[in-house]
C-alpha positions as CSV (number, residue, x, y, z in Angstrom):
1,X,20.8,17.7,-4.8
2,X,22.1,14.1,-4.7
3,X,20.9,10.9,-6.2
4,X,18.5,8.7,-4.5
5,X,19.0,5.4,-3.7
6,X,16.1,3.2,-4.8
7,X,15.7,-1.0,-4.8
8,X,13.5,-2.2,-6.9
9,X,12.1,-5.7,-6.1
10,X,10.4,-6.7,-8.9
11,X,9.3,-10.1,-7.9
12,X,6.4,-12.6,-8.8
13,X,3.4,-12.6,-11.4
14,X,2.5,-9.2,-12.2
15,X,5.0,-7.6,-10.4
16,X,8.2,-7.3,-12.9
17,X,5.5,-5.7,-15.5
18,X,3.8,-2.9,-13.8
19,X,7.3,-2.5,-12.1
20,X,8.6,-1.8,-16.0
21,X,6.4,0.8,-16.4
22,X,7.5,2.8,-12.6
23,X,11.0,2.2,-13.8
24,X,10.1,4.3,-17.0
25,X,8.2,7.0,-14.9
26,X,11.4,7.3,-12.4
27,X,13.6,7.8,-15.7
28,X,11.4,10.5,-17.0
29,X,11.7,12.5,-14.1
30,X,15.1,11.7,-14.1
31,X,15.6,13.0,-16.9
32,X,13.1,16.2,-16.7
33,X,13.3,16.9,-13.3
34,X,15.9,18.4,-10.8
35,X,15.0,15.1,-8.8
36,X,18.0,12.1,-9.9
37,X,17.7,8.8,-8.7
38,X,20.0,5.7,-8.6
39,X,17.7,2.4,-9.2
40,X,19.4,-1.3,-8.3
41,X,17.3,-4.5,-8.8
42,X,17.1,-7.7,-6.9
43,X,15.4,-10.6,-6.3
44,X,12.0,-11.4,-3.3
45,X,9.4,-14.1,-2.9
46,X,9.3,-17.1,-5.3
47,X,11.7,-15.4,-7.7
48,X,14.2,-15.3,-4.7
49,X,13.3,-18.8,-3.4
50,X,13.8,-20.3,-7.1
51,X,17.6,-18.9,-7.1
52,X,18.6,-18.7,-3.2
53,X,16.2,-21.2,-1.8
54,X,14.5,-18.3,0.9
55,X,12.2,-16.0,0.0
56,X,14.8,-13.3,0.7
57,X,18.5,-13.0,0.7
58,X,20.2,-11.2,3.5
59,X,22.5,-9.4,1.0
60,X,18.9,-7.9,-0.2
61,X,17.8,-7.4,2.8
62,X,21.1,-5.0,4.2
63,X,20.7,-3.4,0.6
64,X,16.8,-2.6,1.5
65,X,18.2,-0.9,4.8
66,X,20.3,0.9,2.9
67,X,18.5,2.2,0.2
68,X,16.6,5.5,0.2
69,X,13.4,3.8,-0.5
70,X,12.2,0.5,-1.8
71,X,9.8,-0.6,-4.5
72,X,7.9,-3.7,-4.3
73,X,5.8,-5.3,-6.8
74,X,3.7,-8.6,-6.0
75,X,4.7,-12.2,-4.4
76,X,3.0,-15.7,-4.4
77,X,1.7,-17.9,-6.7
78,X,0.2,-21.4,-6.6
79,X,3.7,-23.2,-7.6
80,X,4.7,-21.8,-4.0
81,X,1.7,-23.1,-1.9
82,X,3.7,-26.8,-0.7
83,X,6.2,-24.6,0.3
84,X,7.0,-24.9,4.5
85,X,5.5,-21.7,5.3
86,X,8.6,-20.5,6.1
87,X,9.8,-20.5,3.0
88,X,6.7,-18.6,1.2
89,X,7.4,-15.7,-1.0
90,X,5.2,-13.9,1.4
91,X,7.6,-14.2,3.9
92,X,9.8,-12.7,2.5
93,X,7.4,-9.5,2.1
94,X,6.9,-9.6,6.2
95,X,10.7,-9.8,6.5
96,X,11.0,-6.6,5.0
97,X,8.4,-4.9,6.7
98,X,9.5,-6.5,10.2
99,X,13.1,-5.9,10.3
100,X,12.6,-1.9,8.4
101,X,10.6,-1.6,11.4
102,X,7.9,-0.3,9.2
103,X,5.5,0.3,11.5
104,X,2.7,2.5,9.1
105,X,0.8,1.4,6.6
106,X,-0.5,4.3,4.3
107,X,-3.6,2.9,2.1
108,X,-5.4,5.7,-0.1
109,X,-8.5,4.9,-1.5
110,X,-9.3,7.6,-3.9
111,X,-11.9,7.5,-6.5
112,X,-10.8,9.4,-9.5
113,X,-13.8,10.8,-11.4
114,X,-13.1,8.9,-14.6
115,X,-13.9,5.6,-12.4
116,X,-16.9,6.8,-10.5
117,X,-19.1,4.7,-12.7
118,X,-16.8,1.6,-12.5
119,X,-17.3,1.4,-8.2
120,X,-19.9,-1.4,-7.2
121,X,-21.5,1.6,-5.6
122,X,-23.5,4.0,-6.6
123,X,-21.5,7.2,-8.4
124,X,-23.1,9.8,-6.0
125,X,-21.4,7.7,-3.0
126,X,-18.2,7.5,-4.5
127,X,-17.9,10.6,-6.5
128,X,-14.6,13.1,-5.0
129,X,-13.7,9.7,-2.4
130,X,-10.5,10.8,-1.0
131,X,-9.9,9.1,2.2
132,X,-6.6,7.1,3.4
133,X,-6.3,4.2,6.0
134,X,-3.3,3.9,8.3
135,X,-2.8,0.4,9.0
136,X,-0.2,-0.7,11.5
137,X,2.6,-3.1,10.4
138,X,4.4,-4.9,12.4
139,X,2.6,-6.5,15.2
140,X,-0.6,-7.8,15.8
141,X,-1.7,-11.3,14.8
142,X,0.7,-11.5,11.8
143,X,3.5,-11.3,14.5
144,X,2.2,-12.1,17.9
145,X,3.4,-15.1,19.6
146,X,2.9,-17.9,20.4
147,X,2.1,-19.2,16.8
148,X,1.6,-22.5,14.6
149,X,-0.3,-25.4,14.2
150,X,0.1,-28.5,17.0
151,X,-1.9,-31.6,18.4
152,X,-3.9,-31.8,20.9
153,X,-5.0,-34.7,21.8
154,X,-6.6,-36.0,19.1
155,X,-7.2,-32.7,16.4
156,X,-4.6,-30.3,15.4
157,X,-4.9,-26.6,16.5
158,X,-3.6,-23.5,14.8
159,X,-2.9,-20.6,17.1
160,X,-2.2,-16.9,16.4
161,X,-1.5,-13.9,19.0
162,X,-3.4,-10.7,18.6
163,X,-0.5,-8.7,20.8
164,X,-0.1,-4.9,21.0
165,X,2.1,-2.9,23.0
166,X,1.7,0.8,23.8
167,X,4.3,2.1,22.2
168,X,3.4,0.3,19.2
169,X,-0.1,1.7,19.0
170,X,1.1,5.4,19.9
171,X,3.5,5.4,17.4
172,X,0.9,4.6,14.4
173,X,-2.0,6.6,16.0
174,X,0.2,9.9,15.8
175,X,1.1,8.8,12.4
176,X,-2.5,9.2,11.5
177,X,-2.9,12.0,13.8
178,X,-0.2,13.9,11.6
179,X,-1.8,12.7,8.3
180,X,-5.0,14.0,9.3
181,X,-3.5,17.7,10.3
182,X,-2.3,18.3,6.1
183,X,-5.8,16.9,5.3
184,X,-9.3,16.6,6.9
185,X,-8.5,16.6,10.5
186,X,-10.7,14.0,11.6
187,X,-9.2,10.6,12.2
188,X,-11.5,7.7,13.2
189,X,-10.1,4.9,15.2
190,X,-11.3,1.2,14.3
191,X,-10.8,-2.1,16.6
192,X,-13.1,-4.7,18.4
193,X,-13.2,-3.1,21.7
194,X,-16.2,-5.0,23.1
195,X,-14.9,-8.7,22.4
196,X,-10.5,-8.5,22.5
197,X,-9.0,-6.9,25.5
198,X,-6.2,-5.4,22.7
199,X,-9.2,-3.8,21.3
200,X,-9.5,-2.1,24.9
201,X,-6.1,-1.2,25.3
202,X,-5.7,0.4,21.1
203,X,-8.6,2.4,22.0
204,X,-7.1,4.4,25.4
205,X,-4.2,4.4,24.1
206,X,-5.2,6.2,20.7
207,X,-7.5,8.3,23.1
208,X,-4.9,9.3,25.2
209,X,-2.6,10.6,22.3
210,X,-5.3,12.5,21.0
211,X,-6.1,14.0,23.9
212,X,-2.0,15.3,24.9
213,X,-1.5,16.1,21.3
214,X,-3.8,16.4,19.0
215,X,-6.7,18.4,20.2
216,X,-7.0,20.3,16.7
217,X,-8.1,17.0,15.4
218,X,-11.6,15.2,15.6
219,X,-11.2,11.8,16.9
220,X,-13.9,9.2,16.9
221,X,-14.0,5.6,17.5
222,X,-16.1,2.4,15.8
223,X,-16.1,-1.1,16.0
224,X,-14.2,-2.5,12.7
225,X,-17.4,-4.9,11.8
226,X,-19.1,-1.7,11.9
227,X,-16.6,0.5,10.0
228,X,-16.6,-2.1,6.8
229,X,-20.8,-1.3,6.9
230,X,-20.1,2.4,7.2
231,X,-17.3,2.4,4.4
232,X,-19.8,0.5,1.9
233,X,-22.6,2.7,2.9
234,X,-21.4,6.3,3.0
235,X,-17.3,6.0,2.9
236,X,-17.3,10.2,2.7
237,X,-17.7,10.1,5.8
238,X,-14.3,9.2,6.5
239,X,-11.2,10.9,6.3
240,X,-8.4,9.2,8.2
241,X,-8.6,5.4,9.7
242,X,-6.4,4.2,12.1
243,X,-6.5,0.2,12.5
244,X,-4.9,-2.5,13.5
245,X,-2.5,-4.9,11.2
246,X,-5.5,-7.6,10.6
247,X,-8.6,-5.0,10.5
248,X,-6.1,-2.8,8.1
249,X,-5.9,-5.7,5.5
250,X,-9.4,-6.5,5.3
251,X,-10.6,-3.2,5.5
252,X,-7.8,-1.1,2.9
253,X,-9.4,-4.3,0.3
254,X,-12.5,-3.3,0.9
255,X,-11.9,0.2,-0.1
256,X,-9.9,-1.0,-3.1
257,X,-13.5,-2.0,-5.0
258,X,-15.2,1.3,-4.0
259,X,-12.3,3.1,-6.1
260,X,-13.1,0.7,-9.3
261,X,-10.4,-1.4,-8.9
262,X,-7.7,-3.1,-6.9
263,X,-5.2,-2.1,-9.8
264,X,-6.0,1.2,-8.5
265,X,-4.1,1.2,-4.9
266,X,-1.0,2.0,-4.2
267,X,0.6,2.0,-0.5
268,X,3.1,4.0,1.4
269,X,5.1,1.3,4.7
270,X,6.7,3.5,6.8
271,X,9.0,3.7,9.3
272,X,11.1,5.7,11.7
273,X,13.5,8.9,10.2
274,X,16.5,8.0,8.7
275,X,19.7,10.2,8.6
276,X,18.4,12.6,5.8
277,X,15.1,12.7,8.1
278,X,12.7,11.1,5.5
279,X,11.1,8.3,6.6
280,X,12.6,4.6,5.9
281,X,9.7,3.3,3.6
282,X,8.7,0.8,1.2
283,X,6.1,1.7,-1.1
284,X,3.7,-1.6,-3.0
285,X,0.6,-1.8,-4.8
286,X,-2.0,-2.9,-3.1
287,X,-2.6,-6.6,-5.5
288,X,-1.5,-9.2,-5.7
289,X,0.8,-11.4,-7.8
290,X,-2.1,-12.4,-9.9
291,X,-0.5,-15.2,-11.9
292,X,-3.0,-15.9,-13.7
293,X,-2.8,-12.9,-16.1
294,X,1.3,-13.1,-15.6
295,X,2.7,-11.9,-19.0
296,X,-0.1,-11.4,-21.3
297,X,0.0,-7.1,-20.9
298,X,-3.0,-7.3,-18.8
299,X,-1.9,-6.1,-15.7
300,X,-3.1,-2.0,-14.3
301,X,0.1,-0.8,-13.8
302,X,-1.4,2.8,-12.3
303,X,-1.1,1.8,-8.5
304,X,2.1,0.6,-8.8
305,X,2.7,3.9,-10.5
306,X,0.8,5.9,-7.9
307,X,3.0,4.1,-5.0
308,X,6.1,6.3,-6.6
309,X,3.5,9.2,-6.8
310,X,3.6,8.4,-3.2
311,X,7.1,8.1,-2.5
312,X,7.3,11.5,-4.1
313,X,5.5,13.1,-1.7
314,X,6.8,11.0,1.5
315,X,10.4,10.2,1.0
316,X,11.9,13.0,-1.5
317,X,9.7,16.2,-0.3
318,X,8.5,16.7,-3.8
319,X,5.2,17.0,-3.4
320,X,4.6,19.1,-6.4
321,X,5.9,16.4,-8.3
322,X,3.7,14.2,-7.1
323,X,0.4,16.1,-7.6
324,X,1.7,15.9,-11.3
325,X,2.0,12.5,-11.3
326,X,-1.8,12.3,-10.3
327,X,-2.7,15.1,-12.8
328,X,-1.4,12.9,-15.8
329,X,-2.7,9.4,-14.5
330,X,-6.5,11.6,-13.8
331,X,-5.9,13.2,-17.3
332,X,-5.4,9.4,-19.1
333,X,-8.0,7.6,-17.3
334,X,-10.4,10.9,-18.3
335,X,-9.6,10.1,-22.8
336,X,-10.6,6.7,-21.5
337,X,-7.6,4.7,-21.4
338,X,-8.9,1.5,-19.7
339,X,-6.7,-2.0,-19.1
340,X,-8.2,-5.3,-18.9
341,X,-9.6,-4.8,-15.0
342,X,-11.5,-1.4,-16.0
343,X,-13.1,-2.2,-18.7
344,X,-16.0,-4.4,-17.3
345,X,-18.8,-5.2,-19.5
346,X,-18.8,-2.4,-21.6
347,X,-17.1,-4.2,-24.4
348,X,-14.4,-2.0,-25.2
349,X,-11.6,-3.2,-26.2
350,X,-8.8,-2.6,-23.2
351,X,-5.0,-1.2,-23.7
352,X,-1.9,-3.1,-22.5
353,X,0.2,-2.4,-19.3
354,X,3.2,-0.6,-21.6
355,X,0.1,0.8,-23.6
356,X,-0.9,2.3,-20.7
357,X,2.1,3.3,-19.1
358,X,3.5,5.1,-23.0
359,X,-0.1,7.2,-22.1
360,X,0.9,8.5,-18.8
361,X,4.6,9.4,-20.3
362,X,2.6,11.5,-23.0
363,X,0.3,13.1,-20.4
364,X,4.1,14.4,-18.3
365,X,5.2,15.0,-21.3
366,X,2.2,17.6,-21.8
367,X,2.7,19.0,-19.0
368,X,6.2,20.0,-19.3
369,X,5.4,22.5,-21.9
370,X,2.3,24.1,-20.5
């Protein structure tokens, strides 16, 4: 077996410390495992901007292309917002994901049993959560055109395109589609078919795959006002969403705060097969930059740590490895290992990011010699 290829983009706030701690997870199974990997670094949003003046260089971006997967950590911060928006750490994030092509969001939002009593919900509706929203990438709003912000007559106006293609949506439903076939088999469909005419045209589409494809798979179909109601109310109901680009941000946060904790998500982008026929792919926590806790130890480091978990299973077919991955982090958070975000009101005193990621080295550690 060969190396790897990974590039890790640390980046802003948050991001170079919970990206310490993956590094240290990717050297211990380096080091234990038959798995090897080859880790480069480099420079995205503000970090890039402050040294090349964009929010990413093309040299980094030919090196993403080329890598076997990259590893993302957080952009922004409020020293960026009088930035010209083209010039936003963010952008540099939808750079990535645009010209990857990665097309396939993968958002899990599982509730690990430790954390049941941390969910703004009650324990008996989150208890055993384990559902996962597909959210497509690259088009949408974020990329439709036409786009800005111009006069007319005497106001300004800011315009965005909702815009979907076919091919687009068919390409994201079967990812779902395929998801759902190693898992529940049910995927339900989300989109405002009774007010956008893209709403329409995602819902025959996704119909129409399901019906040439996929007929060992349940399909349904709600509104996505109605599927945020549903996910608060009784989200184990659920076991695949497919949604657009927009309705897939909104609605993958909302199922961050019935797990306990943002700090908690990781994600999965993917895109077409590559040469070695694993997916290209970038895998991201779910947060943010959050400067404001930006090199104090605060930060959870877990779903950045749970986005190599990920990667694991997607991009290097070692999905046993990655069930053990999840069996230490479930193991740590069940001694009650909490950081800063997880500790709530309880008054107990939380651990730091190395803190916790020293824990989950312990807990592999363990389980190399059972």
């Amino acid at each position: 077996m060969g190396k790897y290829s990974l590039l890790f983009l640390p980046g802003d706030g948050i991001g170079p410390e919970v990206m310490a701690e993956v590094r240290r997870i990717v050297d211990w199974f380096s080091s234990r495992t038959e798995l090897a990997f080859d880790v480069s670094e480099d420079l995205v949003g503000g970090a890039c901007y402050r040294v090349h003046g964009v929010p990413l260089h093309d040299d980094t971006m030919a090196k993403a292309r080329a890598a076997d997967a990259v590893f993302l950590g957080a952009v922004g911060g409020p020293e960026y917002d009088g930035l010209d928006f083209s010039l936003k750490p963010e952008r540099g994030l939808l750079r990535l994901r645009k010209e990857m092509d990665l097309f396939s969001n993968l958002r899990p939002a599982q509730c690990f049993d430790a954390l049941a009593d941390f969910s703004s919900l009650k324990k008996n509706v989150v208890s055993g959560l384990d559902i996962m929203i597909v959210r497509e990438l690259t088009g949408g709003v974020y990329f439709g055109e036409p786009r800005g912000i111009h006069r007319e007559g005497n106001e300004r106006v800011g315009i965005n395109t909702q815009r979907y293609t076919e091919s687009e949506i068919a390409r994201v439903a079967r990812t779902a589609f395929d998801l759902a076939r190693r898992r529940g088999k049910k995927v339900c469909s989300m989109e405002k078919a009774n007010v956008m005419e893209s709403g329409i045209l995602w819902r025959d589409v996704v119909t129409e795959i399901h019906a040439d494809e996929y007929h060992d798979v349940e399909l349904s179909h709600m509104y996505a006002d109605a599927g945020a109601m549903q996910l608060t109310r009784w989200p184990k109901q659920f076991d695949v969403i497919v949604t657009d680009n927009l309705f897939g941000d909104l609605l993958s946060d909302l199922a961050a705060m019935l797990t306990g904790s943002i700090g908690m998500l990781p994600s999965a982008s993917l895109g077409a097969p590559m040469e070695n026929g694993a997916p290209r792919a970038m895998y991201e926590p779910v947060h943010g930059a959050a400067p404001d806790i930006a090199g104090e130890g605060k930060a959870n480091p877990i779903a950045c740590i749970l986005s190599f978990a990920m990667a694991l299973r997607y991009s290097f077919d070692a999905g046993g490895e990655a069930n053990r991955l999840e069996a230490a982090i479930a193991d740590v958070l069940s001694e009650g290992l909490r950081t800063a975000d997880l500790i709530g009101e309880t008054g107990s005193k939380p651990v730091s990011t190395s803190d916790m990621g020293n824990a989950i080295l312990a807990a592999l550690d363990r389980t190399s010699t059972r």
